[in-house]
C-alpha positions as CSV (number, residue, x, y, z in Angstrom):
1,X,0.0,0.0,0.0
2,X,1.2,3.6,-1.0
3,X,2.0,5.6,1.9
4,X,2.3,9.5,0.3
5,X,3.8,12.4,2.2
6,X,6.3,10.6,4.6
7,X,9.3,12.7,5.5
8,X,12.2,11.4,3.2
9,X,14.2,8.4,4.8
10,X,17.5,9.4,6.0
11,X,20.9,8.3,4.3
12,X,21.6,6.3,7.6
13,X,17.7,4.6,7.3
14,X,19.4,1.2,7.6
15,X,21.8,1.5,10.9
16,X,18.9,0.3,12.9
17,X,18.8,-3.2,11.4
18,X,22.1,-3.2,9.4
19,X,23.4,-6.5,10.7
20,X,20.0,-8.5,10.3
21,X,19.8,-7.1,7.0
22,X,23.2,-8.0,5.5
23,X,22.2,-11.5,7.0
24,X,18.9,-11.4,4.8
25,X,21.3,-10.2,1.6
26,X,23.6,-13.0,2.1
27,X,20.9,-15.8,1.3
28,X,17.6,-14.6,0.5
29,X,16.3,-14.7,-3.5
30,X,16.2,-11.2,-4.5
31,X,19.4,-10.4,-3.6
32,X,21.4,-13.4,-3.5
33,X,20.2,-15.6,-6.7
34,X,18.7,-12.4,-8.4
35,X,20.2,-8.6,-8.2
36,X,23.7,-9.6,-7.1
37,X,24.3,-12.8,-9.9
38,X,22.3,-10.0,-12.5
39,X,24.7,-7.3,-11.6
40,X,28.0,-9.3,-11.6
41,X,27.0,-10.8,-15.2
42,X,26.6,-7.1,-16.2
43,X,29.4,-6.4,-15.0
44,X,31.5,-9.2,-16.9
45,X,35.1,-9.2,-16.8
46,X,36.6,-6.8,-14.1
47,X,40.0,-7.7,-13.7
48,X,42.5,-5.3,-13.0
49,X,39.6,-2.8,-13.4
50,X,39.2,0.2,-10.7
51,X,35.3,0.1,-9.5
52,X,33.7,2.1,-7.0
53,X,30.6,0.7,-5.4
54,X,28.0,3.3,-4.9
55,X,26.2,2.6,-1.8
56,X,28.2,-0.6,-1.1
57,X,25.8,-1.5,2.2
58,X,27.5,-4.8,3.7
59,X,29.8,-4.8,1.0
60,X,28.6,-8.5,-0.6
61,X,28.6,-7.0,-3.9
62,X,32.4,-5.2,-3.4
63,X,33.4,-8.7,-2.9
64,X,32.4,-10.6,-5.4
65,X,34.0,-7.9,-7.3
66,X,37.0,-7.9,-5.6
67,X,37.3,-12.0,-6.0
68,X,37.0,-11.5,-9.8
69,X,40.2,-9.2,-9.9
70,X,38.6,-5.7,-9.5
71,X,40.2,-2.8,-7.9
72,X,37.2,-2.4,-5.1
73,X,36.4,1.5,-3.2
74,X,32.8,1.7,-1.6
75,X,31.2,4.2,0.2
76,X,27.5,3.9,2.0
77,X,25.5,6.6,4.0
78,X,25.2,4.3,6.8
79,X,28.1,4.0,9.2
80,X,26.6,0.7,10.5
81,X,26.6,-0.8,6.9
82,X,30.4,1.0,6.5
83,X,31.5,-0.6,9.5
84,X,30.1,-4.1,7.9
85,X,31.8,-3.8,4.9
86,X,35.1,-2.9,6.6
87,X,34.5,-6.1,8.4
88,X,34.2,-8.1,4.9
89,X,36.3,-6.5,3.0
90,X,39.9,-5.6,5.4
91,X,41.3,-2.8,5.9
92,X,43.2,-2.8,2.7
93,X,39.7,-1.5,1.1
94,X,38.8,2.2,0.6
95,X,34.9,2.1,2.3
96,X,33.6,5.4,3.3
97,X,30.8,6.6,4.6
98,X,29.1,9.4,2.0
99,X,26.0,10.1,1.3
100,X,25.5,10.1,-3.0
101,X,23.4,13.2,-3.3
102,X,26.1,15.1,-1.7
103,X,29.7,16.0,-4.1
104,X,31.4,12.6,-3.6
105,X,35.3,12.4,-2.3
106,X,37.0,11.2,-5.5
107,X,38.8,12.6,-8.0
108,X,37.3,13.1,-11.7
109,X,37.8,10.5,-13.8
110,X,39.3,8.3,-11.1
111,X,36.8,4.8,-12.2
112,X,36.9,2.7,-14.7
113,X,33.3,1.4,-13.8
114,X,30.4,2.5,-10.9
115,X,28.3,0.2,-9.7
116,X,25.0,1.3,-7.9
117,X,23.0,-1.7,-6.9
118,X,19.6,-0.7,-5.4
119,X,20.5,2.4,-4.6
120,X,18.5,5.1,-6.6
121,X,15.2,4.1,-6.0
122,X,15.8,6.1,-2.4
123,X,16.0,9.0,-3.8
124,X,13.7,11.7,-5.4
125,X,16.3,13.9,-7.6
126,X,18.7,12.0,-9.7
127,X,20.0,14.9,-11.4
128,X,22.8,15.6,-9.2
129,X,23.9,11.8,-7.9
130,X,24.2,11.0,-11.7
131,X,26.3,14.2,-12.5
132,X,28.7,13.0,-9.4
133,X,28.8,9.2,-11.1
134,X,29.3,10.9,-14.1
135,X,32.0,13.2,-13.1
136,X,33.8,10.4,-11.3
137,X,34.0,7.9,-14.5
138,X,36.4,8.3,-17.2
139,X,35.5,8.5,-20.6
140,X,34.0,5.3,-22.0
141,X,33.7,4.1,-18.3
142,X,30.6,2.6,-17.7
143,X,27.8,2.8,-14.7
144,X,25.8,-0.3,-13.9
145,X,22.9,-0.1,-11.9
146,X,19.7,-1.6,-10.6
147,X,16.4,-0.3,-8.9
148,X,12.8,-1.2,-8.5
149,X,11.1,-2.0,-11.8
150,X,8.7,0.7,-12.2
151,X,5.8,-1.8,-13.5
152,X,6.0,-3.1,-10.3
153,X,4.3,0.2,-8.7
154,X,1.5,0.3,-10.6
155,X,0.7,-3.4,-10.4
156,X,0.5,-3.3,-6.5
157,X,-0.6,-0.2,-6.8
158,X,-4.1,0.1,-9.0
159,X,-5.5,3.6,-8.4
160,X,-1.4,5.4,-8.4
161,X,-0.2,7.6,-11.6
162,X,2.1,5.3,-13.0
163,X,3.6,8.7,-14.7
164,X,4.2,10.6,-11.2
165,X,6.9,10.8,-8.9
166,X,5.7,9.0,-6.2
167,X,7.0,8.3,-2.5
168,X,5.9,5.0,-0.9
169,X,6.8,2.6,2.3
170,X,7.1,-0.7,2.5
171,X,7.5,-2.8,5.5
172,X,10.0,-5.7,5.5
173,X,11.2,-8.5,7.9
174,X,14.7,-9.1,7.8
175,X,15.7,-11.8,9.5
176,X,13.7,-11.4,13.0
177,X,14.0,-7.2,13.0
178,X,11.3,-5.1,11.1
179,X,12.4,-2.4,8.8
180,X,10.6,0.4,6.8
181,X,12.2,1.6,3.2
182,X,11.1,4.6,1.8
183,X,11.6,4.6,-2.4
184,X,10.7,7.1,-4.9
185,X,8.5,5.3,-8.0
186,X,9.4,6.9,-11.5
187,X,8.2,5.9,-15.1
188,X,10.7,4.3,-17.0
189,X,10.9,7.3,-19.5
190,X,12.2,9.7,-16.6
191,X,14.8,7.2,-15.9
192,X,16.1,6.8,-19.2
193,X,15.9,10.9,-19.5
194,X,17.8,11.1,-16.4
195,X,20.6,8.9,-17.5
196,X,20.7,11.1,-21.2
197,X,20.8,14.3,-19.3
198,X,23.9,13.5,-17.6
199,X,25.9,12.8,-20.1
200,X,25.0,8.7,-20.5
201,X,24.6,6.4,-23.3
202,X,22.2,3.3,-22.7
203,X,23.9,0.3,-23.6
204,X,22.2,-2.6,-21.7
205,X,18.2,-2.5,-20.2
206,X,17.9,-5.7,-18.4
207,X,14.9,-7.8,-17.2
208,X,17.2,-10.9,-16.1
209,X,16.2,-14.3,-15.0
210,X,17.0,-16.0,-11.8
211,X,20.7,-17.8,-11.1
212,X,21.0,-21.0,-12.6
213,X,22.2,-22.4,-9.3
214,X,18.5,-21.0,-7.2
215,X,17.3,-23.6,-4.7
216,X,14.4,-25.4,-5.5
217,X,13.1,-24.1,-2.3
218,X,13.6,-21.0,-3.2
219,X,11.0,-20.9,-6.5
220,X,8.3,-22.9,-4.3
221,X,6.2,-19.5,-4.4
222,X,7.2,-18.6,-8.2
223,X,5.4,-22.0,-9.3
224,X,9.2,-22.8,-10.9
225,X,8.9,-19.8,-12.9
226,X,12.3,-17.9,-13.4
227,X,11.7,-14.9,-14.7
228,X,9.3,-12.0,-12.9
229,X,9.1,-8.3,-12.4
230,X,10.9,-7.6,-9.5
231,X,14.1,-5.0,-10.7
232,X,15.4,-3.5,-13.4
233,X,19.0,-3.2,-14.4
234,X,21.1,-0.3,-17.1
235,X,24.6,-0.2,-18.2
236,X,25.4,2.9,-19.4
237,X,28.8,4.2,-20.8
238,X,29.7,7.9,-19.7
239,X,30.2,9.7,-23.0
């Protein structure tokens, strides 16, 4: 159910159930056998390349990364996810804690590829966090991201303008703890616009299916099916 009007969720919205989050991300379906596979298939051959992982939360993603030969820096605007992905990833990573509508504390042209893995959805104006993603690319770098599929809105959502910008709240149980997210619903038009305007080329728009390697038990609720509208996921190459 929509919930309109709340006050926008603060960039450190996750401290109070970081841990019992991450431990939901390590297993569950969306994240483990769906976003994170999707994202690291995007992301294809990394080695030796420099990536900085905007809004890096527990740092699973920075990993996997990291294990396939990239040159991993993360930063999060929770210190409780920060201090998490320190924890993961050593003290030999760059993690800070930054908050991505604010100027970001890298140098222009310092990444070969940006990596934002849920991460936009939470925000209403994407005009300046894509200028800063932008800025911090090189030429021909590329940024992958992934965020709620807008269909997905309107489909729980009958009675809601598919074509506004729309705040809603959704609860979630992570682990035993309860959480509330706050995103920001916007047609898929105003994404692709925002990604244009700040100086982006759309390579990739992908609807993936689920890892080859899911658990049956894991699909029980899907009647097998592997593909469904859950998120959607861009490459883009900074021109």
């Amino acid at each position: 159910m929509i919930e309109q009007n709340r006050p926008q969720v603060q960039s450190d919205h996750y401290d109070g159930f970081a841990q019992a989050y991450a431990d939901d991300n390590e297993s569950n379906l969306f994240n483990a056998y769906y976003e994170r596979p999707a994202m690291l298939a995007l992301a294809g051959d990394v080695d030796g390349r420099r990536v900085l992982d905007a809004g890096c939360g527990s740092g699973l993603l920075a990993s996997a990364l990291r294990a396939n030969g990239a040159q991993v820096t993360g930063f999060d605007g929770s210190p409780a996810m920060v201090e998490l992905a320190r924890n993961r990833l050593g003290a030999g990573v760059d993690i800070q804690v930054a908050d991505l509508a604010e100027p970001l504390p890298f140098d222009d042209a310092e990444f070969d590829d940006v990596v934002a893995s849920l991460v936009l959805h939470y925000l209403a104006d994407w005009d300046a966090p894509l200028a800063e993603m932008r800025r911090v690319l090189r030429p021909g770098g590329r940024l992958l991201l992934s965020v709620n599929h807008p269909a997905i809105f309107k489909l729980a959502n009958l009675d809601a303008d598919y074509f506004a910008l729309t705040e809603y709240s959704e609860e979630y149980t992570f682990s035993d703890e309860t959480g509330v997210l706050t995103y920001w619903h916007r047609p898929l038009h105003a994404m692709t616009s925002a990604f244009t305007d700040a100086g982006f080329a759309i390579s990739v728009i992908s609807e993936p299916p689920l890892a080859a390697d899911t658990p049956p038990e894991l699909l029980a609720d899907l009647n097998g099916r592997t593909r469904f509208l859950c998120f959607i996921f861009f490459v883009l190459e900074a021109i």
